[in-house]
Biopython code that builds the backbone (N, CA, C, O; Angstrom):
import numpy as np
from Bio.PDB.StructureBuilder import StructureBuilder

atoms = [
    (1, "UNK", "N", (-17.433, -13.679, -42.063)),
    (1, "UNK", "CA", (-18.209, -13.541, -43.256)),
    (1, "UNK", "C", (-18.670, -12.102, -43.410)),
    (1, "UNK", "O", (-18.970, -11.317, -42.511)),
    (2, "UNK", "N", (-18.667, -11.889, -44.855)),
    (2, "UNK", "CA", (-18.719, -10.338, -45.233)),
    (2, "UNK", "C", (-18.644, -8.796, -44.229)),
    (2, "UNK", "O", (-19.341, -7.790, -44.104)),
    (3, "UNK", "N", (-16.961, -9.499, -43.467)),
    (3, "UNK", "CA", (-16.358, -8.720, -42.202)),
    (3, "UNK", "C", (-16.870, -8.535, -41.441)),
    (3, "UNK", "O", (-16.461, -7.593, -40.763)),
    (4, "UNK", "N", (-18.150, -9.270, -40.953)),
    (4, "UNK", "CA", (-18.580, -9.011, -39.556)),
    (4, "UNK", "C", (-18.076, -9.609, -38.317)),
    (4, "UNK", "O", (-17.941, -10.832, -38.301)),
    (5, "UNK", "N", (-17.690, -8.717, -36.966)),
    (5, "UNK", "CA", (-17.057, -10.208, -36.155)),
    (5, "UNK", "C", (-15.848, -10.432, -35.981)),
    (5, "UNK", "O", (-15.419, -11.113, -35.050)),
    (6, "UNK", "N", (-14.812, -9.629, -37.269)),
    (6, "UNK", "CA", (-13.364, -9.532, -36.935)),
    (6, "UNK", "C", (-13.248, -8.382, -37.060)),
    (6, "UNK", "O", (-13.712, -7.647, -37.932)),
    (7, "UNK", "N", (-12.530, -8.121, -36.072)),
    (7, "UNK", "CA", (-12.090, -6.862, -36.114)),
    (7, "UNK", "C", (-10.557, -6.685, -34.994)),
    (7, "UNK", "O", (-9.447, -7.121, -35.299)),
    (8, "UNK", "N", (-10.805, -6.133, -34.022)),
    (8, "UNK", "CA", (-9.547, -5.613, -32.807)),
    (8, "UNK", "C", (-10.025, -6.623, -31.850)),
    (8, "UNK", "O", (-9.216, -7.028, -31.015)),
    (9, "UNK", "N", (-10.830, -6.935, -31.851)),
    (9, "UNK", "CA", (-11.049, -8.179, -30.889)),
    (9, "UNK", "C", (-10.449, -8.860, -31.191)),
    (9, "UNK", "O", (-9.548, -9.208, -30.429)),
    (10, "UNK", "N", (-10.582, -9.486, -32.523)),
    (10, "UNK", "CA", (-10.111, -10.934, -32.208)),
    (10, "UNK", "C", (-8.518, -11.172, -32.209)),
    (10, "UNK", "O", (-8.051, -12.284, -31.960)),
    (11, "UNK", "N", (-7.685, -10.016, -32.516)),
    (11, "UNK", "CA", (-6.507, -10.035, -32.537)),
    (11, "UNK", "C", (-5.391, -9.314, -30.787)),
    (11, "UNK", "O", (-4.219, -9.313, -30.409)),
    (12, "UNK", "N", (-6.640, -8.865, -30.323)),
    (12, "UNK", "CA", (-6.143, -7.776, -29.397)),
    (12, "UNK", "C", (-7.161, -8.455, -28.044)),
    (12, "UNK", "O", (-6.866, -8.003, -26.937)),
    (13, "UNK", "N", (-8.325, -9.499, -28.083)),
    (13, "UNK", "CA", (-9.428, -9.820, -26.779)),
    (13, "UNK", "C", (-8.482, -10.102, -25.647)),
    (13, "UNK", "O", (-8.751, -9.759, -24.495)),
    (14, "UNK", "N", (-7.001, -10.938, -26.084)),
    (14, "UNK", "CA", (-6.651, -11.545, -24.786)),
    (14, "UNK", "C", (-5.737, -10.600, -24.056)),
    (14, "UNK", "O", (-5.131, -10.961, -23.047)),
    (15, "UNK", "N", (-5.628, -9.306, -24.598)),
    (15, "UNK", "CA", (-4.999, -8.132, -23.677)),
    (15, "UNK", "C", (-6.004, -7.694, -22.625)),
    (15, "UNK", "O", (-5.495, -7.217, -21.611)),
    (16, "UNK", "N", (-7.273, -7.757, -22.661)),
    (16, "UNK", "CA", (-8.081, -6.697, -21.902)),
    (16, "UNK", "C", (-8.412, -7.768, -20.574)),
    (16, "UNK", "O", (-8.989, -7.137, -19.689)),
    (17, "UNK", "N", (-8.235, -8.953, -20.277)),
    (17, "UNK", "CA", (-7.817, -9.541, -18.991)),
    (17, "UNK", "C", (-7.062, -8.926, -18.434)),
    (17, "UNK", "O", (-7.226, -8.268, -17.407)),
    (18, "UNK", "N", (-5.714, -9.142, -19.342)),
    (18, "UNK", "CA", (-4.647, -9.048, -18.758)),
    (18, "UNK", "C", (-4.445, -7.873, -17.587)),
    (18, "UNK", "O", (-4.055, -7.877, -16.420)),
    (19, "UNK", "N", (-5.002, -6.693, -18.693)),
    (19, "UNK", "CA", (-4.707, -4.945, -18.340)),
    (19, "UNK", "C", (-5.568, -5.089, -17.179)),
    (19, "UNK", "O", (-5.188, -4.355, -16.267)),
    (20, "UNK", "N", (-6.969, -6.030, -16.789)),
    (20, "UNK", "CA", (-7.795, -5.694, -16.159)),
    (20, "UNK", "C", (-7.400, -6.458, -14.616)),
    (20, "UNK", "O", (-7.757, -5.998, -13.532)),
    (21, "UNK", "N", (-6.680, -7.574, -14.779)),
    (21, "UNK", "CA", (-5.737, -7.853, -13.796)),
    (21, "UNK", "C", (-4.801, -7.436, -13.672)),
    (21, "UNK", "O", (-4.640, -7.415, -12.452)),
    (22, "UNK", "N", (-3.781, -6.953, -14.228)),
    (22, "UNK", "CA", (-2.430, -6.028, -13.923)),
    (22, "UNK", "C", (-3.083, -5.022, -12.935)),
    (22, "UNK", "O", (-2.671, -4.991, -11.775)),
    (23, "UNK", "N", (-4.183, -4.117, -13.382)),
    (23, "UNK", "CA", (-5.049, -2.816, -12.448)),
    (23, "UNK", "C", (-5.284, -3.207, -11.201)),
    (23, "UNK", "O", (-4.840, -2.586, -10.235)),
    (24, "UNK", "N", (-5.978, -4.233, -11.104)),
    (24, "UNK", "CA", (-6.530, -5.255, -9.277)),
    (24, "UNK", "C", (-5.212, -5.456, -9.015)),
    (24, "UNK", "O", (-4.917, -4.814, -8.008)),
    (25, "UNK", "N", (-4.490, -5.919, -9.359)),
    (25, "UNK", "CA", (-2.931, -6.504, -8.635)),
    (25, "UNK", "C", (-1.787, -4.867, -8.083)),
    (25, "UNK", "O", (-1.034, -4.701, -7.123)),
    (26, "UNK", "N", (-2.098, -4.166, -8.982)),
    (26, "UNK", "CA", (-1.484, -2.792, -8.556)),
    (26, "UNK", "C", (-2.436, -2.120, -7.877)),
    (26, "UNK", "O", (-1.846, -1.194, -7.322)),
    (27, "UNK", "N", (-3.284, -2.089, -7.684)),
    (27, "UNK", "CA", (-4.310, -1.271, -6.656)),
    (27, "UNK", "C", (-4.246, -1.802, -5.001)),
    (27, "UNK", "O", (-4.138, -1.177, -3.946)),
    (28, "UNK", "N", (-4.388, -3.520, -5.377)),
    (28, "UNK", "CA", (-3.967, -3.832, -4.185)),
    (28, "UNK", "C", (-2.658, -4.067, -3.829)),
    (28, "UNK", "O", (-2.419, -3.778, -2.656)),
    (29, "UNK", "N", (-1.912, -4.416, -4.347)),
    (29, "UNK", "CA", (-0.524, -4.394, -4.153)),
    (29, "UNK", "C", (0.045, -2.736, -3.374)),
    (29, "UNK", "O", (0.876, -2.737, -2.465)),
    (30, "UNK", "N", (-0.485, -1.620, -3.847)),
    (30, "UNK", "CA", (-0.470, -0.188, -3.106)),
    (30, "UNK", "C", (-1.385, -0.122, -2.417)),
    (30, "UNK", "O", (-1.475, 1.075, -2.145)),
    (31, "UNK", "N", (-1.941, -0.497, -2.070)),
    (31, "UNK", "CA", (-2.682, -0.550, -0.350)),
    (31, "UNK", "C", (-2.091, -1.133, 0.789)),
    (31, "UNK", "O", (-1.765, -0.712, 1.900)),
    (32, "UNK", "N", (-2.052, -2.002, 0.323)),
    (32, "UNK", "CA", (-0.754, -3.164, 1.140)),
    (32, "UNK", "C", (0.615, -2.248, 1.755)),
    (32, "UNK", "O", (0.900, -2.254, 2.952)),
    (33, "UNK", "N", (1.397, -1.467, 0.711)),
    (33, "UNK", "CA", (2.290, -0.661, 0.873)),
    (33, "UNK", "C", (2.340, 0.143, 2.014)),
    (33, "UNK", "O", (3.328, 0.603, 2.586)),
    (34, "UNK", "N", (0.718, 0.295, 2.373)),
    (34, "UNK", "CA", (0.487, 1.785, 3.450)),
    (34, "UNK", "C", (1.062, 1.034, 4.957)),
    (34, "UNK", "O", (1.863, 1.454, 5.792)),
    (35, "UNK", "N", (0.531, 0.170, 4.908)),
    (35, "UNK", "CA", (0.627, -0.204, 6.898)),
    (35, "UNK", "C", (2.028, -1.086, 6.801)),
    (35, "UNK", "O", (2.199, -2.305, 6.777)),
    (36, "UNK", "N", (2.907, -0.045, 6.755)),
    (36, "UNK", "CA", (4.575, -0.209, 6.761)),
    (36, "UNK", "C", (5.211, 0.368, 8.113)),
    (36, "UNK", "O", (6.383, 0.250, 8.468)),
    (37, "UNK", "N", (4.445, 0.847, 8.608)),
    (37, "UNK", "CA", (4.843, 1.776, 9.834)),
    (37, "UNK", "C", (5.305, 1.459, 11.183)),
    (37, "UNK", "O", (4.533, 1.130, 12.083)),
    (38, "UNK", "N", (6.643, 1.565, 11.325)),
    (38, "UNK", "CA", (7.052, 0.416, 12.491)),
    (38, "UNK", "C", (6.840, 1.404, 13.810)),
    (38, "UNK", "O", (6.790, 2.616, 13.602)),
    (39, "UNK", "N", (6.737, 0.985, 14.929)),
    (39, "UNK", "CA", (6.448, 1.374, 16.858)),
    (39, "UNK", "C", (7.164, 2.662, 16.611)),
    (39, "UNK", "O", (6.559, 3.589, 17.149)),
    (40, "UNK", "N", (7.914, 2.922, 16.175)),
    (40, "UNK", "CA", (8.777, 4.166, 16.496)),
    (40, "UNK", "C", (8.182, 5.512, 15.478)),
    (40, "UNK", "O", (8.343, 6.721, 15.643)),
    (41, "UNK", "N", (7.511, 4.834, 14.483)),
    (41, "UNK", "CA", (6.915, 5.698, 13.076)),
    (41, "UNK", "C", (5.442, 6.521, 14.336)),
    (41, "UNK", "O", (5.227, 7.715, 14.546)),
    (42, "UNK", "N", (4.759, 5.357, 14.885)),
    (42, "UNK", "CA", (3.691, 5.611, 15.481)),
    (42, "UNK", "C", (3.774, 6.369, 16.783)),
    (42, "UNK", "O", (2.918, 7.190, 17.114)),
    (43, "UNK", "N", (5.055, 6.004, 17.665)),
    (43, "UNK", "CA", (5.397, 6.859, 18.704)),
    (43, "UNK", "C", (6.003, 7.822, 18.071)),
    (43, "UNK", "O", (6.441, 8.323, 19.106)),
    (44, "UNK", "N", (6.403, 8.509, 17.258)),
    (44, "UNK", "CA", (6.500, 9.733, 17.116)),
    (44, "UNK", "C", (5.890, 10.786, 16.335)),
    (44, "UNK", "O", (6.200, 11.938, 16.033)),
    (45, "UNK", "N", (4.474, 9.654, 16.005)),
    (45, "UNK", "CA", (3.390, 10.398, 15.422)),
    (45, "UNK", "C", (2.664, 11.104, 16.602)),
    (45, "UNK", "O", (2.259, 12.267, 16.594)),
    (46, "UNK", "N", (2.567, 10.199, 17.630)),
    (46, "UNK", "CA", (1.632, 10.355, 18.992)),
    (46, "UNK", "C", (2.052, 11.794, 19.554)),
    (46, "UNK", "O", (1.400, 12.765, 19.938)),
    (47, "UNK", "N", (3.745, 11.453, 19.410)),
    (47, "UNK", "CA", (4.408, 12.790, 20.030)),
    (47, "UNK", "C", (4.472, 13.722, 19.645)),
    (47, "UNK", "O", (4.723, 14.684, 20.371)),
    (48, "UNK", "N", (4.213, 13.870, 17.934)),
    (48, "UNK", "CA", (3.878, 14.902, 17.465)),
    (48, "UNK", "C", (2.326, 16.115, 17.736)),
    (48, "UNK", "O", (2.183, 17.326, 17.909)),
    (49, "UNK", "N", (1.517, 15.030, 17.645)),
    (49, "UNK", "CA", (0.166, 15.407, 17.504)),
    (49, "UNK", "C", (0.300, 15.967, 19.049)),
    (49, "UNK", "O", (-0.443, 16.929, 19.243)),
    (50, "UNK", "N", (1.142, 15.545, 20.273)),
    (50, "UNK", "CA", (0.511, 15.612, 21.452)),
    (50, "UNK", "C", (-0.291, 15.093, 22.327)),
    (50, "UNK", "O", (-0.645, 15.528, 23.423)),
    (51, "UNK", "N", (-0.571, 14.087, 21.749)),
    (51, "UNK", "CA", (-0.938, 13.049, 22.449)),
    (51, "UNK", "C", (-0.371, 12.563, 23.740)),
    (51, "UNK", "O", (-1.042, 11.924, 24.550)),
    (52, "UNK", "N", (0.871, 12.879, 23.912)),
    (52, "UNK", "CA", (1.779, 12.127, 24.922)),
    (52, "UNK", "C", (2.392, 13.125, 25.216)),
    (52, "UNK", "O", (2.195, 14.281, 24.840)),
    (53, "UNK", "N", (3.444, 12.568, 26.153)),
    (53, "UNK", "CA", (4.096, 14.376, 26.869)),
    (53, "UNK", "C", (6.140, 13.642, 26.808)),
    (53, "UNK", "O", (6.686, 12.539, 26.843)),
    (54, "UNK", "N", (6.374, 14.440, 26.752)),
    (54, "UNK", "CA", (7.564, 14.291, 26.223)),
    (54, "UNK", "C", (8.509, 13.273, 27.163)),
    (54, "UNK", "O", (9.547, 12.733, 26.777)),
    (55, "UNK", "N", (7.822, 13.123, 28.661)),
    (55, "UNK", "CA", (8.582, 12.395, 29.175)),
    (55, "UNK", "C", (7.814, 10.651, 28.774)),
    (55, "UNK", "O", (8.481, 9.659, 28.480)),
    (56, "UNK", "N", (6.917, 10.686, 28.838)),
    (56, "UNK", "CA", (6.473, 9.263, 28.184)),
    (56, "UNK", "C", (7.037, 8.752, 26.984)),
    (56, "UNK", "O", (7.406, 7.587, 26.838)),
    (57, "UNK", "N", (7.113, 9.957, 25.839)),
    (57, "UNK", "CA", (7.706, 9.743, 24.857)),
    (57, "UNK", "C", (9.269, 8.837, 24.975)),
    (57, "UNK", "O", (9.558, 7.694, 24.622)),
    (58, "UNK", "N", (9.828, 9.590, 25.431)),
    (58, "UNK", "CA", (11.535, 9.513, 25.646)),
    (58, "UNK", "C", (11.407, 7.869, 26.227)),
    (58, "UNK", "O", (11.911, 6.975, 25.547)),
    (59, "UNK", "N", (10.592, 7.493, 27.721)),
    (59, "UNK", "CA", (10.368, 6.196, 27.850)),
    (59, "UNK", "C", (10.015, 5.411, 27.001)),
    (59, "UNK", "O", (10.653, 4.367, 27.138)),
    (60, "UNK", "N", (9.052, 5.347, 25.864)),
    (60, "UNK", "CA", (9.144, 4.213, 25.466)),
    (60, "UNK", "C", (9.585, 4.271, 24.363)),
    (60, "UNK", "O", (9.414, 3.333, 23.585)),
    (61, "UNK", "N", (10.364, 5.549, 23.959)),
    (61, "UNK", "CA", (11.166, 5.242, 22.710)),
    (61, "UNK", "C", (13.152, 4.558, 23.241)),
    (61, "UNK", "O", (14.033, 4.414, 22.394)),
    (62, "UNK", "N", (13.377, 4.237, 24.951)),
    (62, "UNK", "CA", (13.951, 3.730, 25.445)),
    (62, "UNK", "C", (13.488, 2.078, 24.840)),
    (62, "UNK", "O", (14.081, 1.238, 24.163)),
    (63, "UNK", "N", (12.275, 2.136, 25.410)),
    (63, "UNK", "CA", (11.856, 0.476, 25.120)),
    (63, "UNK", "C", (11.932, 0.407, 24.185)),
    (63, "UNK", "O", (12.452, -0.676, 23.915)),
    (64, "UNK", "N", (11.620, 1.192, 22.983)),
    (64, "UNK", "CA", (12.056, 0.158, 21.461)),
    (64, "UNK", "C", (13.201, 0.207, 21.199)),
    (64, "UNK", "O", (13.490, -0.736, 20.464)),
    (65, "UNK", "N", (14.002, 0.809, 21.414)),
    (65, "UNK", "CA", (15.384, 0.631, 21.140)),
    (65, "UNK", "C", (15.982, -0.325, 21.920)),
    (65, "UNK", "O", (17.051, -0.768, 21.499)),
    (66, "UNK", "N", (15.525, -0.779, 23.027)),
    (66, "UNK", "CA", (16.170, -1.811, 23.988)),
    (66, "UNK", "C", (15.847, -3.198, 22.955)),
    (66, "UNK", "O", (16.661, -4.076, 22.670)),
    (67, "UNK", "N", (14.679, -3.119, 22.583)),
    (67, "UNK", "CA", (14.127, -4.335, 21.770)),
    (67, "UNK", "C", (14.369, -4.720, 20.459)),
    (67, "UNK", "O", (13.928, -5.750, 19.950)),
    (68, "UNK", "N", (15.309, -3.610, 19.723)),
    (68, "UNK", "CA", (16.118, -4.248, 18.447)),
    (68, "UNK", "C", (17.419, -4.209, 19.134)),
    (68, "UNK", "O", (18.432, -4.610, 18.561)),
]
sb = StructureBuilder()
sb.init_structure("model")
sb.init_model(0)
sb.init_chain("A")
sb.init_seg("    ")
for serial, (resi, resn, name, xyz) in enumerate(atoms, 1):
    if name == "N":
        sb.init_residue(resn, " ", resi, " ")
    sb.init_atom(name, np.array(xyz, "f"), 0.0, 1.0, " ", f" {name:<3s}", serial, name[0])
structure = sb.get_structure()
C-alpha cells in the first residue's frame, strides 16, 4: 500500500541466506583444506628448520617409504 514494504526485498530476500551460507561453507570448507600435510610434508619441514640432523632425517624418511 502506497509503495511501502516492496521494494528489493521482496523480490531479491531469499538470495541473502543463500550468499550468507555459500560464505560459512567456503570459509570453512578452506580451513579444512590446510591440514593436508602428509609424514613426509612434516619430516621435511623438521629437516628444514633443523630441527633434526640429517642422519635421523634419512631414517625415518626410510620408514615412510617402507610404509606405502
Amino acid at each position: 500500500m502506497y509503495g511501502f514494504g516492496h521494494g528489493w526485498g521482496m523480490g531479491f530476500g531469499w538470495l541473502v541466506p543463500l550468499v550468507i551460507i555459500g560464505v560459512l561453507f567456503y570459509l570453512f570448507k578452506d580451513k579444512r583444506g590446510d591440514n593436508t600435510k602428509t609424514a613426509q610434508d612434516i619430516l621435511d619441514e623438521r629437516y628444514a628448520s633443523g630441527e633434526i640432523s640429517q642422519k635421523e632425517y634419512e631414517a625415518k624418511s626410510k620408514v615412510l617409504r617402507a610404509k606405502d
